[in-house]
N, C-alpha and C positions, 0 to 999 in steps of 0.2 A: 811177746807181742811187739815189742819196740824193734827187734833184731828183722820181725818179720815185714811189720810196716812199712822200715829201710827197705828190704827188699825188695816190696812190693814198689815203692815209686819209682825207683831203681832201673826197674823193669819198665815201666810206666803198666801195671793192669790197673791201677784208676786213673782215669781219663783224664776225669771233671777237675779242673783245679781245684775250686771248694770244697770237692770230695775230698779230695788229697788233704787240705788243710786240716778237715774234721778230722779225716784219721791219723794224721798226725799226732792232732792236738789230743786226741784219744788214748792214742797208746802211749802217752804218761803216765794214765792212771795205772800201769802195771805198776812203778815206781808204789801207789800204794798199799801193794799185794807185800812188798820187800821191808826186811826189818833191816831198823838201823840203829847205831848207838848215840847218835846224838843229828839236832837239827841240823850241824853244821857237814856232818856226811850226808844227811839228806839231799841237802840245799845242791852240794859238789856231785852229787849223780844228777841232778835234776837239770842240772845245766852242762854237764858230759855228754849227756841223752838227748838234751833238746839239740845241742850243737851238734850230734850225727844224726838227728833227724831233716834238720834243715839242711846241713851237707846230701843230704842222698837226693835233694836236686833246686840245688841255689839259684834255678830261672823261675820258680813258683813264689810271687811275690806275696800272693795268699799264706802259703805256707810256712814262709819266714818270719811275716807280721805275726800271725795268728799262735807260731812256739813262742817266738821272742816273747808277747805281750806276757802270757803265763809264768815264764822263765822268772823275767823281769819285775814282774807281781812280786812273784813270792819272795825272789832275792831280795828284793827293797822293802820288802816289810820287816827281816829279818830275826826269822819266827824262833821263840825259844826252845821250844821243844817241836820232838817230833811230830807227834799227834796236830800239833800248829800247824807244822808246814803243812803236812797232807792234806789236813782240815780247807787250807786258802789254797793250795793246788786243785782241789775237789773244786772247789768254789769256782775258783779261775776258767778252767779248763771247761765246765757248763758255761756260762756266761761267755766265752769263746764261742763255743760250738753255736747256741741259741743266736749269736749275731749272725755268725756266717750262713745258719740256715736261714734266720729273718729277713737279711739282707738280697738272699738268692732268691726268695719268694716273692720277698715285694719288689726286686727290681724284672722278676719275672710281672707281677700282676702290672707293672707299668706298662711296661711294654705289650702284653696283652691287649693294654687297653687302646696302646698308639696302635699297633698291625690293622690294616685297615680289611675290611670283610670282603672275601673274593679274592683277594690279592695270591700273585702269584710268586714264590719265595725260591729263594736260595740260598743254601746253609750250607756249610764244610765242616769236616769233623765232625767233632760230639760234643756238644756243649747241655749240661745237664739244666743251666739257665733258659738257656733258650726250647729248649724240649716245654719246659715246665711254662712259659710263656705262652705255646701253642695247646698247651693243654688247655690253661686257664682261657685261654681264647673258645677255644672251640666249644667247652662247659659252657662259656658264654652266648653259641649259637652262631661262632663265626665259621665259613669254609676257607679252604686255600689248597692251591696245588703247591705243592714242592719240592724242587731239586734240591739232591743231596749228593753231593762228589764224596767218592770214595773215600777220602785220605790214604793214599798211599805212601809207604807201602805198608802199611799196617793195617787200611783197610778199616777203619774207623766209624767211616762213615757208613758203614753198611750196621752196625748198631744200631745209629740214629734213624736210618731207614724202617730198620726193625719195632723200634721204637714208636716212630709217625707213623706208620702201618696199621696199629694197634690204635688209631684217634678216629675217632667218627669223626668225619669231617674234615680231615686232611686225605686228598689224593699225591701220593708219595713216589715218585721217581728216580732212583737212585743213577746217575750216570760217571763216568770215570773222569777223575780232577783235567785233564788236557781237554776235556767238551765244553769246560763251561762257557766258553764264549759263544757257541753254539744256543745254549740254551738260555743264555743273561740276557738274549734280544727280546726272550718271552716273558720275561719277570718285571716285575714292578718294585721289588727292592732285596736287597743281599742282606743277611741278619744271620750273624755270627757270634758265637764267645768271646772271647779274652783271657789270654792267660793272666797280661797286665798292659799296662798304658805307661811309661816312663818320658815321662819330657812329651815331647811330641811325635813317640812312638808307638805304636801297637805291635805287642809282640804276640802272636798266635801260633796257633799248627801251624806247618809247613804248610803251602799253597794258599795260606792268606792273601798275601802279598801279591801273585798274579790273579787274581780273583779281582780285588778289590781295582786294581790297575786297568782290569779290564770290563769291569762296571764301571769306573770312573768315565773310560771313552764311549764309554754305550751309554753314560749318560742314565745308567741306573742306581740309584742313591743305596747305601752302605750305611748297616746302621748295625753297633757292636751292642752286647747286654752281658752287664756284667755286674758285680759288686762292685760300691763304690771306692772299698779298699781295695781294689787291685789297682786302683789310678793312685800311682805313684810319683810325688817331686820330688823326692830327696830320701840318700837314705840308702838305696838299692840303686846294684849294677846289673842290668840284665847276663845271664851266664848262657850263652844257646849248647843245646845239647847235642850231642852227635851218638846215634845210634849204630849198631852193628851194620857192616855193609853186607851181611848175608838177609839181613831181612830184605836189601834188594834183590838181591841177586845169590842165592842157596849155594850154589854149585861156585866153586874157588876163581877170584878173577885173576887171570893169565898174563901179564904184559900190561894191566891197567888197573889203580885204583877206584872203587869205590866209596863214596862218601854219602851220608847219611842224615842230613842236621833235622832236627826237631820242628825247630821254630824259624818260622820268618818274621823282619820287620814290617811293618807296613806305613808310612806316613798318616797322623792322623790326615792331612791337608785329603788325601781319598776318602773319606768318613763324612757321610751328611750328620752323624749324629751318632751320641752315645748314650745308651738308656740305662740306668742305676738304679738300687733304692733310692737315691738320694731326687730321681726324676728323669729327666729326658736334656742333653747338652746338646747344641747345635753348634756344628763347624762351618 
């Protein structure tokens, strides 16, 4: 489970950072499928495993807090036997998981509650917060039209589409990342994920960044939703990632490189606001 998890983020088939984090923080518990002769080979797999888990992709600030914290647990309690260790890994790794989901809920139910009724939206990517925000809205009785850009070139976006499709109450228009300036004249605000927040950066999918730059000049407010532990001061270096350049482009490039990256920066100073469990921050 752990060799396959790696694999999976690897790849990127989970999206959601906080999805990622769960399963991460999930597939430890193989560790207590495994026998071992004493707590102290325990403890040395446990922190082997965590550390190639968080390697298989060092820009997931969720991901890295959410191993570490367990890792960390159990090594500083430093448990005598093995039945111990497993017993506070067991322990840890719920109480993980239980934050990251509580924290995605309620910072979705907040935001629910700021989206204002009728409003017209625009989202990028996939963000499993922000889904869950329009759900909780819409159970509430609210409408909304909404643009969703592809993410290309993986094409992401057309999830989410699939996704808002499926809400009573949301009307869903999927259009390709180069329109949105096209369509941001018709919106009333941008509301997006977050991989994480470092300093006074916002790191996201690819095409954050001209998104939010060109809401900024149309003067339509940007507003991220996310766990409040993804806003990070210290501690983490953002690491961007660079994807294969066939996912752009299939067929072999001739005379010219392809490049591929993940993520963009985006200045929060383009951000009217960021909405958390923790509540709603204005910039």
């Amino acid at each position: 489970m752990i060799d396959e998890t790696v694999e999976e983020i690897q790849e990127m088939q989970t999206h959601s950072s906080s999805v990622v984090a769960v399963n991460a923080t999930q597939a430890l518990e193989e560790l207590l499928e495994r026998e071992f002769a004493t707590a102290e080979e325990y403890v040395r797999a446990l922190e082997q495993n965590g550390s190639m888990l968080r390697q298989a992709n060092p820009s997931h600030a969720s991901l890295q807090t959410a191993v570490r914290e367990v890792v960390d647990d159990v090594v500083d309690a430093e448990p005598e036997t093995v039945a111990d260790a497993k017993a506070l890994t067991k322990e840890k790794i719920d109480a993980v998981v239980s934050r990251v989901d509580s924290a995605k809920t309620l910072a979705a139910e907040h935001a629910a509650a700021f989206l204002e009724d009728g409003a017209t939206l625009l989202t990028h990517d996939y963000s499993s917060t922000v889904l869950e925000a329009l759900e909780q809205a819409t159970e509430a009785g609210k409408r909304f039209e909404v643009y969703v850009t592809e993410a290309r070139p993986r094409y992401i976006g057309r999830k989410t589409a699939r996704s808002l499709a499926e809400l009573e109450g949301v009307e869903t228009t999927l259009v390709t990342d180069s329109a949105n300036g096209i369509y941001l004249e018709e919106c009333d605000r941008v509301v997006v994920g977050m991989d994480c927040i470092v300093d006074d950066v916002l790191y996201n999918r690819v095409g954050t960044f001209p998104i939010a730059a060109t809401a900024s000049h149309l003067g339509v407010p940007v507003t991220v939703v996310g766990s409040a532990s993804k806003i990070v001061s210290e501690g983490f270096v953002f690491q961007n990632e660079f994807r294969s350049g066939s996912e752009v482009m299939p067929e072999p490039a001739e005379g010219f490189d392809v490049v591929n990256p993940a993520y963009d920066a985006t200045p929060i100073s383009l951000l009217e606001s960021v909405v958390t469990d923790d509540g709603r921050i204005e910039f």
